[in-house]
C-alpha positions as CSV (number, residue, x, y, z in Angstrom):
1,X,0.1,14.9,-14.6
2,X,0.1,12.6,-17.5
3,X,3.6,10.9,-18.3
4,X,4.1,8.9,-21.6
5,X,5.7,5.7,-20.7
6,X,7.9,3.1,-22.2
7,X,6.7,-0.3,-23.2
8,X,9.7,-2.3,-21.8
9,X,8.8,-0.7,-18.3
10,X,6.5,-3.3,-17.6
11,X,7.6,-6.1,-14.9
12,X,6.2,-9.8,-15.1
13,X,3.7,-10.4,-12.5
14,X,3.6,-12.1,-9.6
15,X,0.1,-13.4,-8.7
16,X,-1.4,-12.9,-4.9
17,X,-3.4,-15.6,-3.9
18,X,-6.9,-14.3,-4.0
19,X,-8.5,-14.0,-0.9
20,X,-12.0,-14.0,-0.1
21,X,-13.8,-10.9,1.2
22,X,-17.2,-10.0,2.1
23,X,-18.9,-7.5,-0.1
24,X,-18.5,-4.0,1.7
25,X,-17.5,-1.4,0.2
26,X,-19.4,1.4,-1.6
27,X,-21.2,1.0,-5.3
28,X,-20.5,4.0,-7.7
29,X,-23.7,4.5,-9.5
30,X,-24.5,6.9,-11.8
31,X,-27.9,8.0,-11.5
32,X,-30.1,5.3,-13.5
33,X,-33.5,5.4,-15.4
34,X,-35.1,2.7,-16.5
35,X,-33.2,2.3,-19.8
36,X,-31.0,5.2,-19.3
37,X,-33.4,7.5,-20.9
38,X,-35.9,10.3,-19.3
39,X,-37.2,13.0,-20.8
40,X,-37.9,14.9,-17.6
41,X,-37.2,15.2,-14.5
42,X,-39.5,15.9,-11.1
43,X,-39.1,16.8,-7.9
44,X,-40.6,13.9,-6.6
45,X,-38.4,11.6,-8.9
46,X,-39.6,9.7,-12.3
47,X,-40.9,11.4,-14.8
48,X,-43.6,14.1,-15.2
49,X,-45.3,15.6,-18.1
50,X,-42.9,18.5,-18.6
51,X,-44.7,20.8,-17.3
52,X,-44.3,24.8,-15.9
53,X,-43.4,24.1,-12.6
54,X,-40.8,21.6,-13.5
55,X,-39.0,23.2,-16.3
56,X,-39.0,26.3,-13.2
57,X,-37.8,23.4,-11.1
58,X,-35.1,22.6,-13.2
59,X,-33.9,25.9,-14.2
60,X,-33.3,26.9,-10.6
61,X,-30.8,24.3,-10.4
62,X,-29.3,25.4,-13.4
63,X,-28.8,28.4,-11.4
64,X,-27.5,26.7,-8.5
65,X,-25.4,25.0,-10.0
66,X,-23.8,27.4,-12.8
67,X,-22.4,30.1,-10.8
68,X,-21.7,33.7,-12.5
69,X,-18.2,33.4,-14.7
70,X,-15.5,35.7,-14.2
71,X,-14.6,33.9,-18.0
72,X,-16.0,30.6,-20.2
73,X,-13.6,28.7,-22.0
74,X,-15.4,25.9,-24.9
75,X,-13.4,22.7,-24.7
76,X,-13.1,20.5,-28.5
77,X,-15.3,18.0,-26.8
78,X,-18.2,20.5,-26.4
79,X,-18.3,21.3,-22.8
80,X,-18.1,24.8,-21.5
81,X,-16.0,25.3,-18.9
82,X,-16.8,28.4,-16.7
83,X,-14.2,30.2,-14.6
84,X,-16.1,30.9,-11.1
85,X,-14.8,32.8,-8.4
86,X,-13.2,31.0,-5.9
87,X,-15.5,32.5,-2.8
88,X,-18.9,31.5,-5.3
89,X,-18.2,28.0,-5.6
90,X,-20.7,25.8,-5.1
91,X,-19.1,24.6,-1.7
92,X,-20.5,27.9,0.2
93,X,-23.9,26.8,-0.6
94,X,-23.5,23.9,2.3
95,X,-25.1,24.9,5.6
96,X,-22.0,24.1,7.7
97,X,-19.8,26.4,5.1
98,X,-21.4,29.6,5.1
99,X,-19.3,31.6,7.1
100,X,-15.9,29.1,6.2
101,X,-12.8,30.3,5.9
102,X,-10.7,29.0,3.0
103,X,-7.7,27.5,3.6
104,X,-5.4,29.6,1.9
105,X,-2.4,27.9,-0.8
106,X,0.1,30.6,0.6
107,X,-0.1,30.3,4.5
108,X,3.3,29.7,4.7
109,X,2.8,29.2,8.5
110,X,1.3,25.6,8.0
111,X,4.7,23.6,8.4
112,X,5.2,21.3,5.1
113,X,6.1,18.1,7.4
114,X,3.3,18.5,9.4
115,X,1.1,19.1,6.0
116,X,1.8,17.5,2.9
117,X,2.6,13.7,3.1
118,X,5.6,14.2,0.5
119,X,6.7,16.8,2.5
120,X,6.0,20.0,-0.5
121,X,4.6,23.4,1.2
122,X,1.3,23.6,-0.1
123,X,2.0,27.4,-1.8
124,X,3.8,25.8,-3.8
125,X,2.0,22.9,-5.1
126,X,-0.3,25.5,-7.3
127,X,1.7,25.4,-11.1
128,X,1.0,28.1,-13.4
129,X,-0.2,27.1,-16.8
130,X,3.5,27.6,-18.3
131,X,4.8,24.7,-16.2
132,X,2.7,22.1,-16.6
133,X,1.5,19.9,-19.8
134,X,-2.3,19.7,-20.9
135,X,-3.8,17.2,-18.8
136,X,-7.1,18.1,-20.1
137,X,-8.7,18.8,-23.4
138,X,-10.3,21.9,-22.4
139,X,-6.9,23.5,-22.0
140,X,-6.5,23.7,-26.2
141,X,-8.7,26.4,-25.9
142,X,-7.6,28.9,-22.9
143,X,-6.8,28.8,-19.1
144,X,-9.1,30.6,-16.4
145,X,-7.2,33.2,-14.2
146,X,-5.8,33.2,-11.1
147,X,-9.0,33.7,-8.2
148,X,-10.7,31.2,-10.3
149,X,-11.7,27.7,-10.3
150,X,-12.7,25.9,-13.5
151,X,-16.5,24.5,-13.4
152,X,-17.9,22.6,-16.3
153,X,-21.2,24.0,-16.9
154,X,-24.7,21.8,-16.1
155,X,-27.0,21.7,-19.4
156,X,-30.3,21.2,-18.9
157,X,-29.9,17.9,-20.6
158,X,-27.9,16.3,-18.2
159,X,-30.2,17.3,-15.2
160,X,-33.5,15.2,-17.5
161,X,-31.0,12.4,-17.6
162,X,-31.6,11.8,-13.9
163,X,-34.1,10.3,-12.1
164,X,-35.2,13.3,-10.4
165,X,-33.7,17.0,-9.8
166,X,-33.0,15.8,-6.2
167,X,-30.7,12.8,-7.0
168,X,-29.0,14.4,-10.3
169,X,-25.6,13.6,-9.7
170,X,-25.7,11.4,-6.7
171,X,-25.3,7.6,-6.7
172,X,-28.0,5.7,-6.1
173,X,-28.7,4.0,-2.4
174,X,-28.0,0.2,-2.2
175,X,-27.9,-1.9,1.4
176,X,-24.3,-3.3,1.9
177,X,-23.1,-6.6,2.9
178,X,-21.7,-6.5,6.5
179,X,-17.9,-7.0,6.1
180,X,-18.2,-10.1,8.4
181,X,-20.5,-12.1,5.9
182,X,-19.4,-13.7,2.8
183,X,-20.9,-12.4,-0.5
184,X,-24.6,-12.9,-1.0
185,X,-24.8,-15.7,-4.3
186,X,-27.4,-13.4,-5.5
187,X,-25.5,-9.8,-5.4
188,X,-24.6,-9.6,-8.8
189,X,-28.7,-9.6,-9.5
190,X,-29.1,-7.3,-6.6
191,X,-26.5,-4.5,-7.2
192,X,-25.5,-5.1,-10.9
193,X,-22.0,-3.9,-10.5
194,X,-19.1,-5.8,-10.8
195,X,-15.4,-4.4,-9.3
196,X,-11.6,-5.9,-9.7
197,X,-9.9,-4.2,-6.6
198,X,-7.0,-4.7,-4.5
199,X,-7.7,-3.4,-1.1
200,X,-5.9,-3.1,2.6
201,X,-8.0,-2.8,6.0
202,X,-7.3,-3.4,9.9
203,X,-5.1,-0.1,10.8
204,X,-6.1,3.6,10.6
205,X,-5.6,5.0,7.2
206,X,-4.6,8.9,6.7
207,X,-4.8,8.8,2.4
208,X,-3.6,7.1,-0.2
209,X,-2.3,7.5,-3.3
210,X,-2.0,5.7,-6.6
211,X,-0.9,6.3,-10.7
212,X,-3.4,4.9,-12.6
213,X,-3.6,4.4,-16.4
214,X,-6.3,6.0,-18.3
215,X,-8.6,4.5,-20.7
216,X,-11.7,5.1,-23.2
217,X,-13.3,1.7,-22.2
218,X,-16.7,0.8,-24.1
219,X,-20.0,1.4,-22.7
220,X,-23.0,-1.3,-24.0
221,X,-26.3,0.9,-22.4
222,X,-25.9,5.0,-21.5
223,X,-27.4,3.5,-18.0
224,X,-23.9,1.8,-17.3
225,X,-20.5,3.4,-16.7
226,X,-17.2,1.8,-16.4
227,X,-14.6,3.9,-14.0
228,X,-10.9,2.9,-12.0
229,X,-10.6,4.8,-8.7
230,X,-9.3,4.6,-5.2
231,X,-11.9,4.3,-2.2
232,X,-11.0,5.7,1.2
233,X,-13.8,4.8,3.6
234,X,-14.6,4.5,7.0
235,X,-18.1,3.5,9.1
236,X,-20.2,0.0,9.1
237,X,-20.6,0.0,5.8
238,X,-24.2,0.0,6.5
239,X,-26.5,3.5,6.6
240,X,-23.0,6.0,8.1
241,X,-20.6,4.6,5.3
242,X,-17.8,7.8,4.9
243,X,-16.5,7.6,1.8
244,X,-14.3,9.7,-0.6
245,X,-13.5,8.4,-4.0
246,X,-11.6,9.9,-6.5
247,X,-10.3,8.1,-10.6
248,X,-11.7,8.9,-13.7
249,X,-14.8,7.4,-15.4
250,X,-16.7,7.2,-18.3
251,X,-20.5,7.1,-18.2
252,X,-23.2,8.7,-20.6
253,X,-25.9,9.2,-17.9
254,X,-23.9,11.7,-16.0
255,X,-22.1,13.8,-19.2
256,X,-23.9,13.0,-21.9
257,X,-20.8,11.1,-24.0
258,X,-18.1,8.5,-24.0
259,X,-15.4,10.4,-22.6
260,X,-12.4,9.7,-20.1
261,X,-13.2,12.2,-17.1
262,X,-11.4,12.9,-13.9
263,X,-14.2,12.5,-11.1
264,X,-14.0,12.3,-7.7
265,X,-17.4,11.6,-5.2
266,X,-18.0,11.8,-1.3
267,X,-20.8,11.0,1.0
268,X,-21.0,10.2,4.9
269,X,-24.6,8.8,4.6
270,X,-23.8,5.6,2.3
271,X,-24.9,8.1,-0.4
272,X,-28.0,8.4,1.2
273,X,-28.4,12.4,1.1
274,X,-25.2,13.5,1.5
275,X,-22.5,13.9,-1.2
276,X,-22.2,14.4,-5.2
277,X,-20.0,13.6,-8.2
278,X,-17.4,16.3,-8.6
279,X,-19.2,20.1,-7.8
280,X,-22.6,19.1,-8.3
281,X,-23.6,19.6,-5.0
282,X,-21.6,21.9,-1.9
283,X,-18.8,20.2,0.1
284,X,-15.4,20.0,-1.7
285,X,-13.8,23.4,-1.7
286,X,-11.8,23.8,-4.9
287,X,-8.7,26.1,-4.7
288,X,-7.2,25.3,-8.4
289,X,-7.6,27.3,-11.2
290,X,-5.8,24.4,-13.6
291,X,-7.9,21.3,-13.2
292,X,-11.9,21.1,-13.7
293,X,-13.7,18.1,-12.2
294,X,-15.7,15.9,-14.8
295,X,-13.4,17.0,-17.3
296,X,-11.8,15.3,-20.1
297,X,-8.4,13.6,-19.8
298,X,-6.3,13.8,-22.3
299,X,-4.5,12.1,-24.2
300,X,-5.5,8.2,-23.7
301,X,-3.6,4.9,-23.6
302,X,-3.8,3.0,-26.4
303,X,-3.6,-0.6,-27.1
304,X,0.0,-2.0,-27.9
305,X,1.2,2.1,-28.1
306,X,1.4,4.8,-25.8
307,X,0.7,4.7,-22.0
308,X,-0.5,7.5,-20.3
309,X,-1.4,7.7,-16.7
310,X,-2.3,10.4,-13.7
311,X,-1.3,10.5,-10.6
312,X,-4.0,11.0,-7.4
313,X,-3.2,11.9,-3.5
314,X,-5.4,11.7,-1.0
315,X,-4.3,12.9,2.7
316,X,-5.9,14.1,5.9
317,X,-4.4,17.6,7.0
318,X,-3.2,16.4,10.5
319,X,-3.7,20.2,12.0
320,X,-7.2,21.0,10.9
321,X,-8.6,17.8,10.0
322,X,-9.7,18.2,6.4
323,X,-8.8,15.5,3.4
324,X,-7.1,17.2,0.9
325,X,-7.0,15.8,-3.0
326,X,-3.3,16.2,-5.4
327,X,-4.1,15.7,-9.2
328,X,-0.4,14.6,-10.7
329,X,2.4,16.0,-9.2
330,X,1.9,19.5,-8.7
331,X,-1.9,20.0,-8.7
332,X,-3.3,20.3,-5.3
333,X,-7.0,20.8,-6.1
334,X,-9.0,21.8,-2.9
335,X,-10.1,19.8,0.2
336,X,-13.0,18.3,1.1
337,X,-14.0,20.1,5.0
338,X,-13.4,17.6,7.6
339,X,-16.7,18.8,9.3
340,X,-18.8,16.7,6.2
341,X,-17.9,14.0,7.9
342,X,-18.2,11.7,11.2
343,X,-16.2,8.4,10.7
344,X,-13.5,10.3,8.5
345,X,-12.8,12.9,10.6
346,X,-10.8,10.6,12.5
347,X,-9.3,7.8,9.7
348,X,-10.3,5.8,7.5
349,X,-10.7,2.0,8.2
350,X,-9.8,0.8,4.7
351,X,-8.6,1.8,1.2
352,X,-9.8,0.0,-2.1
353,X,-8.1,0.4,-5.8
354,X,-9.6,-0.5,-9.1
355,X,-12.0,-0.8,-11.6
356,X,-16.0,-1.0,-11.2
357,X,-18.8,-1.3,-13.8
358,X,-22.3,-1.5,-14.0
359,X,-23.3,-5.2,-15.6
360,X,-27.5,-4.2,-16.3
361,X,-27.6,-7.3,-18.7
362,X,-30.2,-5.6,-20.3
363,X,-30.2,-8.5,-23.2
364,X,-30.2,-11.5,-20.6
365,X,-26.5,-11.7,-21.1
366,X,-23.7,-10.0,-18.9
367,X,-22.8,-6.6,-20.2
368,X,-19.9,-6.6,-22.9
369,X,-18.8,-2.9,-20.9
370,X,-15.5,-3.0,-20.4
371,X,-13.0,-2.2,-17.0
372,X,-9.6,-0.6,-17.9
373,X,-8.3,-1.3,-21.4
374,X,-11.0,-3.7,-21.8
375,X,-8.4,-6.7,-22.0
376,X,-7.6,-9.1,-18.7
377,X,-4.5,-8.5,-16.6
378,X,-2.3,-11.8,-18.6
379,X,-1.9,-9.3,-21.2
380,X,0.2,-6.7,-19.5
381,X,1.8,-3.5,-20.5
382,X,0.7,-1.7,-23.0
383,X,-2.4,-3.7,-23.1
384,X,-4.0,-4.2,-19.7
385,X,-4.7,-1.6,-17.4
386,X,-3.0,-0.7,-14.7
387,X,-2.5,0.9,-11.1
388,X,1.0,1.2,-10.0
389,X,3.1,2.6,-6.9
390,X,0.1,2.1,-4.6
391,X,0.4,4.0,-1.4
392,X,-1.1,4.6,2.2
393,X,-0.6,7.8,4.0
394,X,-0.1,6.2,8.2
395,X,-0.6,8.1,11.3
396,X,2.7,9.7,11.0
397,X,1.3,11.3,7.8
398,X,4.3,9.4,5.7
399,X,3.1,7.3,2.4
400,X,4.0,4.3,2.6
401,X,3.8,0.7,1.2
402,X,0.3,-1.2,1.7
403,X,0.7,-4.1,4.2
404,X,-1.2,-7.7,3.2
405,X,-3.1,-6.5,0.0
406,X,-6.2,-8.2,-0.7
407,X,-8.0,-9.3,-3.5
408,X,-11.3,-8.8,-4.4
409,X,-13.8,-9.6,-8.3
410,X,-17.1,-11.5,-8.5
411,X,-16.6,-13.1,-11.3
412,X,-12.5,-13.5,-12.4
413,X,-13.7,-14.8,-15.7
414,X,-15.2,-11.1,-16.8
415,X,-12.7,-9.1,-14.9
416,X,-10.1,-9.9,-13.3
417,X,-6.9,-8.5,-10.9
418,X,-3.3,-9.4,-10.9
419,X,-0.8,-8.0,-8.3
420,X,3.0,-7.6,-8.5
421,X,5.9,-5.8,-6.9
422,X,9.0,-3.7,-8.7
423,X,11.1,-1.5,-7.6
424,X,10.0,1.3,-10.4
425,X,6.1,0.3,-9.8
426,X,6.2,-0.6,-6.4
427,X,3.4,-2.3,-5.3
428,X,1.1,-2.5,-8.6
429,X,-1.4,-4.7,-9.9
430,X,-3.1,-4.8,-13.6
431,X,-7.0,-5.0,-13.4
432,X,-10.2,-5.1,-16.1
433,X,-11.7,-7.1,-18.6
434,X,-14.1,-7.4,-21.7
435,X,-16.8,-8.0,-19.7
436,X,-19.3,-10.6,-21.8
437,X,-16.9,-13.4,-23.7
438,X,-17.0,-17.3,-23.9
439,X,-16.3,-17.7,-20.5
440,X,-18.4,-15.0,-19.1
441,X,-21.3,-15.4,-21.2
C-alpha cells in the first residue's frame, strides 16, 4: 500500500559503526549482453542469425509464458496486463507442482496465530478493488476478476534482450565469497555490482519485513539496473545458496523502460537453474487478483516533496512449510511452495535490506546509476531514500526488532548507509547514492 508521508516525520540519524563483512550474499543481475543489446536470442545462448528455428524457439516461450486470458487490461505505460486463471498460472508448469493443491485464501481452519505473523486470518487479507488505493499504474485502466491473477504479458522483445531463451529472466551465475573471508580487493572488477545494505545473521530467521521508499533512480547503460529489496537466504553461499528476494527495481534489460516495478526473485541453486524474476518461470503460486509482478508502482517520491513508500512481508507458514509474500497492508499475494527449496525449508540464516546496482563502467569510469533517490543518506527525508520499521519474523512466528544490525557498501563514497532508531520508524536506515561524483570518480 502506498502512504503519502509528511516531511517533518523524519528523525535525525544515529550512525552504526560500520562493520566489516565478508562478501556473501546473492548478486541480482538482470540478464546481460554485451552492451545490453541482442538482436536475437538462441537456445544455446549468444546470438544467432535469426533464423526459423529460433524465431519457433522463441515463440514457444511466448506461449509458455503468456497463458490464455480470462481478460487483458493495457496499462498507460504500455504494458498489457493479462488476467490468467488462477489454476493456469505459470507455477503448474513446475515438475514438483503438477498435481498441487492451492492453498486456498478462505480455509478458515488454518488458525490466524499459527499463520500470519501479525496475527490477520489469511481470508481476509484479499481487498477488493473498492478498498484499496492504486498501487499500480495499470489499475487506471480496469481490475481483473475474481479467479484471476494479473500477469504482465512477455513481448517478444524482451525475450531478444536476453542472452539466450534459457536464461531470459534469470540472474546470471557468479561464485561468492565464503562468509568467513574478507572481501576480495578485486570484486568490484569481478562482479560489477555495488550494494548499501544493513543485514542481521547468527539465529534462525522465519521472514522479514520492511517499508521501503520508492524511487525512479537513473540508469547510465540498459545492461545495468538499480533496485532496493530485502534478501532472505539460507545455504553456503556457495553452489546451494536459497534465496528469496523481493523490492522493486528499475532495469531496461528485463522490461524494456525506466520504470519503478515491484519484483520479487527466488532460486535454491545460487541462480544456477533454478528460479526467475517475478512469473517468468514456475514456482511462486500467485493467489491475488490486485497486484501484478513486474508492474509499475505508482506514484513515486520525489525530491524535497512527496514520499511514497510500500510495505513487503515475508513469512514461513509454520504448518505447511511454504514462504508466503504481503504486498502493503492487505495484499497477501501467493507463496512461494516450501518443496523449491532445501535450506529454506527449514529457516533462513540471514536477512539483508537495501539497495544494489550494477557499476559496468562501460566509459572506464564508475557508473553515474543511481541507488534510491540518487542522493547519499546526510540528506535525509524527503531526499534520501529510505527503509524504515525493519522487522524479523523468529521462531515463534512473531515480527520482531532485528538484533546487532550490520553494515555492509564497497565503496561509502558512491553509496552509502546510515542507520537510526525512532519510535514511529523503528529500526530504519537511509541508503543510496549518485553513484560516479568527485569522490567516486
Amino acid at each position: 500500500m502506498l502512504l503519502d508521508l509528511e516531511a517533518g516525520m523524519a528523525a535525525k540519524l544515529g550512525i552504526h559503526n560500520i562493520v566489516q563483512l565478508c562478501f556473501f550474499f546473492s548478486l541480482l543481475l538482470v540478464p546481460l549482453v554485451s552492451g545490453g543489446r541482442a538482436t536475437t536470442a538462441t537456445t544455446g545462448g549468444g546470438s544467432g542469425g535469426g533464423g526459423s528455428s529460433q524465431k519457433l524457439n522463441v515463440q514457444n516461450h511466448l506461449k509458455n509464458l503468456n497463458k490464455p486470458p480470462v481478460k487483458s487490461i493495457k496499462s498507460p505505460d504500455g504494458d498489457i496486463i493479462d488476467c490468467v486463471h488462477m489454476s493456469h498460472q505459470p507455477a503448474f508448469d513446475h515438475p514438483d507442482l503438477k498435481n498441487h493443491k492451492i492453498q486456498a485464501i478462505n480455509n478458515r481452519f488454518m488458525k490466524p496465530q499459527n499463520f500470519h505473523p501479525e496475527g490477520k486470518i489469511l481470508a481476509d487479507s484479499k481487498v477488493s478493488s473498492s478498498s484499496s488505493p492504486v498501487a499500480q499504474l495499470w489499475h487506471q485502466n480496469g481490475r481483473c476478476p475474481d479467479g484471476t491473477i494479473p500477469v504482465r504479458r512477455t513481448k517478444k522483445e524482451d525475450i531478444l534482450r536476453a542472452s539466450s531463451i534459457q536464461r531470459f529472466g534469470k540472474k546470471k551465475q557468479k561464485s561468492f565469497p565464503q562468509p568467513s573471508a574478507k572481501p576480495l580487493p578485486d570484486i568490484l572488477t569481478q562482479s560489477g555490482h555495488q550494494h548499501a545494505i544493513v543485514y542481521v545473521e547468527g539465529d534462525k530467521y522465519y521472514g522479514a519485513k520492511a517499508t521501503i521508499n520508492v524511487w525512479d533512480p537513473r540508469i547510465q547503460q540498459p545492461n545495468e539496473f538499480s533496485l532496493s529489496q530485502m534478501w532472505i537466504l539460507g545455504g553456503s553461499f556457495g553452489q546451494d545458496l536459497n534465496s528469496i528476494e523481493a523490492g522493486w527495481q528499475v532495469s531496461p534489460d528485463l522490461y524494456g523502460d525506466n520504470n519503478t516495478r515491484l519484483f520479487t526473485y527466488w532460486t535454491s541453486d545460487a541462480y544456477q537453474a533454478t528460479g526467475c524474476y517475478n512469473l517468468l518461470c514456475s514456482g511462486f503460486i500467485q493467489i491475488n487478483s490486485d497486484i501484478a509482478l513486474g508492474a509499475s508502482i505508482y506514484p513515486l517520491s520525489n525530491y524535497g516533496s512527496s514520499q511514497y513508500d510500500i510495505s513487503i512481508l515475508v513469512w514461513k507458514d509454520p504448518k505447511e512449510g511454504n514462504w508466503w509474500m504481503q504486498f502493503g497492508n492487505n495484499h497477501v499475494l501467493g507463496y512461494w511452495p516450501a518443496s523449491l527449496f532445501s535450506y529454506l525449508s527449514d529457516s533462513a540464516s540471514m536477512i539483508e535490506w537495501g539497495g544494489e546496482v550494477v557499476n559496468s563502467e562501460s566509459d572506464g569510469q564508475h557508473t553515474s546509476t543511481q541507488m534510491g533517490s540518487g542522493h547519499f543518506p546526510d540528506e535525509g527525508f524527503g531526499k534520501a531514500s529510505y527503509f524504515k520499521n525493519i522487522q524479523v519474523v523468529d521462531g515463534e512466528n512473531k515480527l520482531r526488532a532485528p538484533k546487532d544490525l550490520g553494515i555492509y557498501t564497497e565503496q561509502d563514497s558512491c553509496y552509502n548507509v546510515k542507520t537510526g532508531n525512532a519510535d514511529d520508524w523503528g529500526n530504519y536506515f537511509y541508503y543510496g547514492g549518485p553513484g560516479r561524483n568527485p569522490n567516486c570518480p
